[in-house]
C-alpha positions in Angstrom: 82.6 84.1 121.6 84.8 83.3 124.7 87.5 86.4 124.8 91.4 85.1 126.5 92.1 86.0 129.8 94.7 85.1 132.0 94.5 81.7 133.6 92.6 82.1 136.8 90.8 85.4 135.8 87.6 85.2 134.9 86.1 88.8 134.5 84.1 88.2 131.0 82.2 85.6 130.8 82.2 85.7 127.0 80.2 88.5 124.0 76.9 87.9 121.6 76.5 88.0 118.5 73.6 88.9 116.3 72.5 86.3 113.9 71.0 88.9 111.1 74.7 90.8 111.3 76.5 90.6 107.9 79.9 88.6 106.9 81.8 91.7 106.7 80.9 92.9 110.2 81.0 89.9 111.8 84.3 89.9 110.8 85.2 92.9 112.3 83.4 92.8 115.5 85.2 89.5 115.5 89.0 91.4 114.7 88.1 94.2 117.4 87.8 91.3 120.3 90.6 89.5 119.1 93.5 90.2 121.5 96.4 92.3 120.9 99.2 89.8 120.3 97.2 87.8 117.8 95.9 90.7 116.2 99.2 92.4 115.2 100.7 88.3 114.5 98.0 88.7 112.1 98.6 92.1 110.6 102.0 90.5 109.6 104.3 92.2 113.0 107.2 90.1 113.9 107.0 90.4 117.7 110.6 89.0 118.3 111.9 91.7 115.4 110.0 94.7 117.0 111.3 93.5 120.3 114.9 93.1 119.0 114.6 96.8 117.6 113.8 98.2 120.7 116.7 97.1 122.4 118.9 98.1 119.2 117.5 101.5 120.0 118.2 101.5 123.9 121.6 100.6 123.3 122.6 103.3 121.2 120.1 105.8 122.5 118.2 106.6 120.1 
């Protein structure tokens, strides 16, 4: 497994993987690597909403 960098950055070549680890784990080790904007698009966060609340929240100081 290849992890994303930014283009022109090429610190990790890439992780492996056991062969004898189990479905469920796999799956998690797999979720832990995953990077953070498509791990919370996947736990169901609206990005832009989050986003929008912030400024909501700057503007009236709260």
């Amino acid at each position: 497994m290849q992890p994303w960098q930014p283009i022109g950055e090429k610190s990790i070549m890439g992780y492996n993987l056991k062969k004898n680890v189990d479905k469920a784990h796999r799956k998690l080790c797999r979720k832990m690597l995953m990077p953070e904007l498509q791990y919370l698009t996947e736990l169901g966060v609206n990005l832009w909403i989050t986003k929008l609340w912030g400024h909501v929240r700057d503007i009236i100081n709260w």
